[in-house]
N, C-alpha and C positions, 0 to 999 in steps of 0.2 A: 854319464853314460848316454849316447847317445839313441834318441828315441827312434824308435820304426814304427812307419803308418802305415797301415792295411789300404790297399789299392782301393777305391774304391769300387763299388758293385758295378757292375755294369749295368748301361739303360734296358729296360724293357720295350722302351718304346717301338722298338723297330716290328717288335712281335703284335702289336696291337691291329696292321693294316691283313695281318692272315689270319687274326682271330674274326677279327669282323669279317674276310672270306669266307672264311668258314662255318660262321655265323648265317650267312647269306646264301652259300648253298642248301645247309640245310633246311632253310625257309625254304628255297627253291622245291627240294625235296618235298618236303611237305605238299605244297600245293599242287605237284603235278601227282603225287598219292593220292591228294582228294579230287581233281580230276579224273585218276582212273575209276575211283569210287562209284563218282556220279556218273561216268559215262557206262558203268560195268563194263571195261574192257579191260585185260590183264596186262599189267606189265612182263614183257618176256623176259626170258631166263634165259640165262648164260648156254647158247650155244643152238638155241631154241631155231624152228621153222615158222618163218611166218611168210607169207606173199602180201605184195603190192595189189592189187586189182580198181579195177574204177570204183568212184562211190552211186550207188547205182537205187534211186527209190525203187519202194517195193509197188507195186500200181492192181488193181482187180484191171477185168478185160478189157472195162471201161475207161481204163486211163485214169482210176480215181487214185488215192491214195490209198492202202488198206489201209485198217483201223488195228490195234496192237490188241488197246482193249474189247475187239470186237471175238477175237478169235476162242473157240472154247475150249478147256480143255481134251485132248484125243483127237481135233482135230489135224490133219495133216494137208498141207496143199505143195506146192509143187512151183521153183521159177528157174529159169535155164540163166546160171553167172557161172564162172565168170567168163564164161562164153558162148556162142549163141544157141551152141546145140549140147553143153554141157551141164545137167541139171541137178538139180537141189531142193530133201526135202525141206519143209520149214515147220515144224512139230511143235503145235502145243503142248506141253506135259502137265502133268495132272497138280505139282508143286515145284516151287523153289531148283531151280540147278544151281549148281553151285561148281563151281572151276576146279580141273583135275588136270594131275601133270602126268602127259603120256609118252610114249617112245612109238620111232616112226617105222620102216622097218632096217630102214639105214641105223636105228638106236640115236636120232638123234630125239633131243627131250624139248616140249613145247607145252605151252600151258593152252587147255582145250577150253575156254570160255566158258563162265556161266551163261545162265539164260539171259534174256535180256526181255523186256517191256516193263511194264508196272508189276507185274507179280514175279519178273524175271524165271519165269516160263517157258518160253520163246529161244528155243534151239535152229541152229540150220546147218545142213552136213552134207556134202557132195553125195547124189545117187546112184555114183559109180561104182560097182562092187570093187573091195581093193583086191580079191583076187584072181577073178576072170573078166572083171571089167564091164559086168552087167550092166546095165541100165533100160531105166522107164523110156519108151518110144510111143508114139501114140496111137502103136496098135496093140502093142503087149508088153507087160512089165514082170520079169521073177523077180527084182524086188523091192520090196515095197515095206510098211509099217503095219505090223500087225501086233496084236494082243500079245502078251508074255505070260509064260505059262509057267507050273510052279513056282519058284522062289526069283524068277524074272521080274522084273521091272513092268509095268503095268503093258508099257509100250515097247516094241522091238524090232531093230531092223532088220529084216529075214531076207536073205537073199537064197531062191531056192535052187540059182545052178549049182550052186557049190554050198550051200545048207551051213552059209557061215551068218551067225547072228551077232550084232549089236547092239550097245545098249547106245539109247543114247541121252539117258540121264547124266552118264560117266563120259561125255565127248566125242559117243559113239564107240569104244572100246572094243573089241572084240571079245563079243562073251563064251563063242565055240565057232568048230568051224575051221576051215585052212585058210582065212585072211593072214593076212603076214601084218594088216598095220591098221587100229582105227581109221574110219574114213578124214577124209581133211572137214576141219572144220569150216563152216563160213561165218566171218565175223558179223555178228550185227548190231547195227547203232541205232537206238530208240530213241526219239523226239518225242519227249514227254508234253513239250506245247502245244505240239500240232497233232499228239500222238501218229506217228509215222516212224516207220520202219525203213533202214538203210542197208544194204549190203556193203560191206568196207571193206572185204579185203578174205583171206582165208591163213587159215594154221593147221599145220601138220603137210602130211606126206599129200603131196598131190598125184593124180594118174592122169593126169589130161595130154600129157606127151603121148603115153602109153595108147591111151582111149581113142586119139584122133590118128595114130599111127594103126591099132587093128581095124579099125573100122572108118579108114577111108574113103573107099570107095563107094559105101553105104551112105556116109553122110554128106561125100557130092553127089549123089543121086538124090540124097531126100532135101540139101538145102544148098544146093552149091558151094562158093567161095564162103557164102554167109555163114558155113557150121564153122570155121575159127573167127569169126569177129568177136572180138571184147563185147560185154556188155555196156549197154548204152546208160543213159541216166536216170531211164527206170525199164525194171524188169517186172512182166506180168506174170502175176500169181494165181494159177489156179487151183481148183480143189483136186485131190487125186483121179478121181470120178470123171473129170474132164481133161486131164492131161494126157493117162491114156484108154484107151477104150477095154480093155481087159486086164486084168490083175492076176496071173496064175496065182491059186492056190496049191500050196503044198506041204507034208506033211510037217508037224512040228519037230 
């Protein structure tokens, strides 16, 4: 009777050069994870906003470098990115942020950055109201960071044309108020060596089309062609007190 042999197996070898791909991306993986780590900057999400903008030192009036670890908790200062007449505040908070994923008012979803320095503290969020488009001038500002009241966040950003608040422990969120969409955030990259502060870019919903479109003719009168230039490679930081000269108070 004659015998039958079983074909034999087939090679695996050929599968060995995509195991090792695959292998290799996910080391890839890996390390650009621990880069976002250490740089505290998020990876974005499927479908997320994020902007390009210059990488821009943060500077005092002096031209210095600020200092990360200098700044104390509750304080708040003030630097115009990512354009020359469009500003941002930069908020010390009192602990730890931690990154939150928000919707813009288009709905699309972005991850709003932790803090950033050594205590990853260190917020920064465009100071244009997202719904009338308010902002700090350096004669008068409605709004601004003030204390948080009842079950608020210690700190909050109140803008009083339109009485819409922000937290901005949460990415800047809208906590009440007719804003349609947290403010955009601005990204920031902390130099632990030199401790120094970077402005790198923004997420979420921006209004500076909007902002340089109502109020054009104001900000060639106050800065000429210069209110749309980019920010340069460093942007100066001051404290609220000196950015603009009155702060409207208004009721909580």
């Amino acid at each position: 009777m004659p015998q039958h042999h079983e074909p034999p197996a087939p090679s695996l070898d050929h599968d060995e050069p995509a195991d090792d791909a695959r292998r290799s991306l996910m080391q890839q993986a890996a390390c650009v994870a621990g880069a976002w780590a250490a740089s505290g900057l998020l990876p974005t999400v499927a479908g997320e906003v994020r902007q390009s903008h210059p990488r821009s030192l943060l500077v005092d009036a002096n031209g210095q470098p600020i200092s990360a670890k200098a700044l104390r908790p509750g304080e708040t200062l003030l630097f115009n990115y990512p354009f020359a007449a469009s500003p941002v505040f930069l908020i010390a908070m009192d602990g730890e942020v931690r990154d939150v994923e928000l919707l813009t008012e288009a709905k699309q979803r972005y991850a709003a950055p932790g803090g950033a320095g050594p205590k990853r503290n260190l917020v920064a969020f465009s100071a244009i109201c997202a719904h009338k488009l308010m902002y700090p001038t350096p004669a008068l500002s409605f709004i601004g960071v003030r204390k948080g009241i009842g079950n608020e966040p210690a700190q909050v950003i109140h803008c009083c044309g339109d009485n819409s608040r922000y937290d901005p422990a949460r990415g800047a969120a809208v906590m009440s108020g007719p804003a349609p969409q947290p403010l955009a955030a601005v990204l920031l990259e902390w130099d632990a060596q030199r401790d120094q502060l970077h402005a790198v870019g923004t997420r979420g919903g921006e209004k500076f089309g909007e902002f340089f479109e109502k109020y054009a003719f104001k900000l060639e009168m106050e800065m000429g062609r210069r209110a749309r230039e980019t920010a340069g490679a460093t942007c100066v930081t001051r404290p609220a007190s000196a950015y603009s000269r009155q702060w409207q108070s208004c009721p909580a």
